[in-house]
C-alpha positions in Angstrom: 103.7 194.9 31.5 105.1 195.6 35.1 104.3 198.7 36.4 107.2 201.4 36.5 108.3 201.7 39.7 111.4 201.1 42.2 112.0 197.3 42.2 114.1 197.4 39.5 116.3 200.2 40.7 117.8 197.6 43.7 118.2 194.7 40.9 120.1 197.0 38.3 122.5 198.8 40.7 124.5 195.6 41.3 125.2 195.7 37.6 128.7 196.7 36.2 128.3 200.3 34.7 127.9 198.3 30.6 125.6 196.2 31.8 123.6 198.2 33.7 123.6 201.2 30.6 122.0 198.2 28.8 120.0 196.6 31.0 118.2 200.7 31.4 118.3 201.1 27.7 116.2 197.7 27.4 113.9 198.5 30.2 112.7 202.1 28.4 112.5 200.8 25.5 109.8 198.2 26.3 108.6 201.0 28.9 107.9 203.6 25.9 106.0 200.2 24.0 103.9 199.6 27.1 103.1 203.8 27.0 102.1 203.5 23.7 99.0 201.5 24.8 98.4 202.6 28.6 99.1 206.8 27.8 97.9 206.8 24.2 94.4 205.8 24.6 95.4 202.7 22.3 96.7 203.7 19.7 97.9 201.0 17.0 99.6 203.4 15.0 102.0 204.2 18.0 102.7 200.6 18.0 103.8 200.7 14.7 105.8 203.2 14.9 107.7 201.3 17.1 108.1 198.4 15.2 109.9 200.6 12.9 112.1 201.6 15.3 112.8 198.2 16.4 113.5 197.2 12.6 115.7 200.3 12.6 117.9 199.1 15.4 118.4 195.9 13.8 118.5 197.2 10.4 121.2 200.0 10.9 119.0 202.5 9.8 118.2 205.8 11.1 116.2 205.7 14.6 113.6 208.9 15.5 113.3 208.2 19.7 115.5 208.4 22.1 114.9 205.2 23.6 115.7 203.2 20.2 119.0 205.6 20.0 120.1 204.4 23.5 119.0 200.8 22.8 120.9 200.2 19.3 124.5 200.3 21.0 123.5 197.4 22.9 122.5 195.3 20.3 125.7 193.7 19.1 127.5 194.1 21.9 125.5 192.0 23.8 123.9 190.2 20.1 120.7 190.8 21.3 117.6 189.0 19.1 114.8 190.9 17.6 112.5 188.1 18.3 112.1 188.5 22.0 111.5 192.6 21.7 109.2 191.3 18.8 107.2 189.7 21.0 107.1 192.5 23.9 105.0 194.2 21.0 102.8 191.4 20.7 102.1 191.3 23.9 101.4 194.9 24.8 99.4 194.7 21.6 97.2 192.3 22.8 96.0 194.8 25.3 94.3 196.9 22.2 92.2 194.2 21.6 92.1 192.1 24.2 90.3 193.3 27.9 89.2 189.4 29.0 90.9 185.8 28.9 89.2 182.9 29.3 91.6 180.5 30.5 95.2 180.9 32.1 96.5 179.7 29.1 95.5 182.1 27.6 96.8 184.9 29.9 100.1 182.5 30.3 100.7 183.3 26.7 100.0 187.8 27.2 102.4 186.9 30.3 104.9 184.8 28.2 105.2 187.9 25.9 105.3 191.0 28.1 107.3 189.4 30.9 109.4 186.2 29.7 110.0 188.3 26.7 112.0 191.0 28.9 113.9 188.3 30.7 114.9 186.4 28.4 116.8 189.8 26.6 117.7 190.4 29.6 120.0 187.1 30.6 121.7 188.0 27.1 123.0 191.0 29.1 123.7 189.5 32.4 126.1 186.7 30.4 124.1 183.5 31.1 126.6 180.0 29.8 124.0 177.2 30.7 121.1 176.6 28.5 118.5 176.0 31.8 119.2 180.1 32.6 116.7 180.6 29.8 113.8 178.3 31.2 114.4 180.3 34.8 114.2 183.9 32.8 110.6 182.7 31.3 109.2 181.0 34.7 110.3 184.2 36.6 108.8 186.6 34.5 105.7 184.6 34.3 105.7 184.9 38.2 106.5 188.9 38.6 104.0 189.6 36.1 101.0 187.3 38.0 102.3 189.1 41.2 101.8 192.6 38.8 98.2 191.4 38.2 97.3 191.1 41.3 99.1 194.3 42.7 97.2 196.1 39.7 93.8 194.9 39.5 91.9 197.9 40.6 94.1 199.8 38.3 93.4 197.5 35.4 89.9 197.4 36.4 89.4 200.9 35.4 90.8 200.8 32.5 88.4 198.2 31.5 90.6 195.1 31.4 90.7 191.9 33.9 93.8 189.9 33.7 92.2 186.8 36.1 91.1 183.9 33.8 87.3 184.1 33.7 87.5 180.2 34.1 88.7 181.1 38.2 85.9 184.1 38.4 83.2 181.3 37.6 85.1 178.6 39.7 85.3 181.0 43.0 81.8 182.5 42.0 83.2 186.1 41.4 81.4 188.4 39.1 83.0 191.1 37.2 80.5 193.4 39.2 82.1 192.1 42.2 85.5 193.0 41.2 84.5 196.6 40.0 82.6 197.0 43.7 86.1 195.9 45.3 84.9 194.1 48.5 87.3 191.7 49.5 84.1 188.6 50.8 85.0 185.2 50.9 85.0 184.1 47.6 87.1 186.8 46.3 89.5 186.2 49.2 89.6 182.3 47.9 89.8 183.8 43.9 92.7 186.1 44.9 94.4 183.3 47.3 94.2 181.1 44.3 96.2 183.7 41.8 98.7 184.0 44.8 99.5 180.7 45.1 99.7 180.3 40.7 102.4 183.0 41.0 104.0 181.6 43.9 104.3 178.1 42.2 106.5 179.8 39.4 108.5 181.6 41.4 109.1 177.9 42.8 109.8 176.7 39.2 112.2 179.2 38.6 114.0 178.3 41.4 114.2 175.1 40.1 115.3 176.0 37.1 118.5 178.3 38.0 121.3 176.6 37.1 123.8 176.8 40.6 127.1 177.8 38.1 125.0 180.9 36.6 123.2 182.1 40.2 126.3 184.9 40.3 126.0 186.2 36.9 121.8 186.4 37.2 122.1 187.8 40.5 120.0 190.9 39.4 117.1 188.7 38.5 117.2 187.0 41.9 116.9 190.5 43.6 114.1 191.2 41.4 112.2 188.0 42.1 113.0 188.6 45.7 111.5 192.1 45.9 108.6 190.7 44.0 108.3 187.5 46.3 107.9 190.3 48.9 105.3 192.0 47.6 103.5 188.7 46.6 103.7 188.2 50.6 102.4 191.7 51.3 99.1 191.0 49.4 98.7 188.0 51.5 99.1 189.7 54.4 97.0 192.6 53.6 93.9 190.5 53.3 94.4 191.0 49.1 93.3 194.0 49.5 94.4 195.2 46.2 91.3 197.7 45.7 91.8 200.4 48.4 95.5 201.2 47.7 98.8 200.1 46.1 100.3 197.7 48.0 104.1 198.4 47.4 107.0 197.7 50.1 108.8 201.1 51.7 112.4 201.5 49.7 114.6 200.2 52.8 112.7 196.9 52.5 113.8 196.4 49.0 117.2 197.7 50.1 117.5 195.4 52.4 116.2 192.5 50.3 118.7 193.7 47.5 121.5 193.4 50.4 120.4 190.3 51.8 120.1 188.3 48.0 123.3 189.6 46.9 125.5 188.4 50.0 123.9 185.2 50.1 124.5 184.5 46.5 127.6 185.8 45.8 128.5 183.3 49.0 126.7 180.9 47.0 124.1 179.5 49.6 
């Protein structure tokens, strides 16, 4: 899942205070799922366990965590579906089982679950009216979790997992070895390039996809895909040099970003 961290801060502050309480109470819900998997050594029973809580929520049964007790409010209000949290715990689930993927469909499915997932609740919240809203919620999460991939492969690397389709390692002639060593030659420059311009090509279809008499009410979603855009660009620039350090962008950046989206959409250019 995306990495906790400040790019969602700029996108939820526009919100009005009851969207925002919800939007938060979504985000560490599906936060405390991802933790189950990346702070638990992997534990399936943690997983579980929150699959009971989830059925709680819906059920109107007791709830043990705090995160299920903020999140079952916000359920009704904003008739939220189990499916799509369902599937969040698919798809962090697949991350106890599943360290390679062979093709991008496959990893388009892990990103269709852990990302597309989250938007898709999330558009329930923001008030979406036209039925396209939901195809630009599932191609923008597909592109800010390839952009997560690629800010987070050393990370991921030592944890044992590779998100890049094995198919692009062969085409680009990058070894796994060669990822672990991090040396950014030629042919991983042309293998990272390649994931760049995947990610950017969503971002594209989401554009695409946003319906022009919903832009104001998923104005939070285009600051998020702005601040990611951003950081997609900031790989680029850096060489993809994802192995030495984090590449993030410094909190006025995102500020101004945040500014800079909001004004031209609520203008509506």
């Amino acid at each position: 899942m995306a990495r906790r961290d400040t790019n969602f801060y700029y996108s939820f502050v526009v919100l009005p205070a009851r969207q925002r309480r919800a939007i938060v109470a979504v985000w560490e819900f599906c936060r405390a799922v991802d933790d189950a998997v990346d702070e638990k050594a992997g534990e399936k029973g943690e997983l579980l366990a929150w699959r009971g809580e989830l059925a709680a929520c819906f059920g109107g049964q007791p709830v043990r965590t705090r995160e299920a007790r903020n999140l079952e409010p916000h359920i009704q209000a904003f008739k939220l579906t189990r499916q799509n949290f369902e599937a969040v715990i698919d798809g962090v689930e697949m991350d106890l089982h599943r360290l390679r993927y062979t093709t991008f469909d496959e990893l388009h499915e892990y990103c269709l679950r852990v990302a597309s997932a989250v938007g898709l609740i999330c558009i329930e919240i923001f008030g979406y009216r036209h039925p396209a809203s939901r195809q630009y919620a599932i191609d923008l999460g597909v592109a800010l979790q390839l952009t997560n991939i690629l800010r987070d492969l050393g990370r991921d690397l030592a944890m044992g997992r590779i998100y890049l389709p094995l198919e692009d390692l062969l085409r680009y002639g990058v070894t796994e070895d060669d990822l672990r060593a991090g040396v950014v030659t030629k042919n991983m420059r042309n293998l990272l390039a390649h994931q760049a311009e995947r990610a950017r090509g969503y971002y594209q279809r989401a554009a695409r996809a946003l319906p022009k008499p919903d832009a104001r009410r998923l104005v939070a979603a285009q600051i998020m895909g702005a601040i990611y855009y951003d950081l997609l660009r900031r790989i680029e620039q850096s060489g993809y040099d994802v192995f030495s350090t984090t590449i993030r962008a410094p909190r006025p950046a995102k500020a101004l970003i945040a500014a800079k989206t909001w004004a031209r959409t609520m203008a509506g250019i």
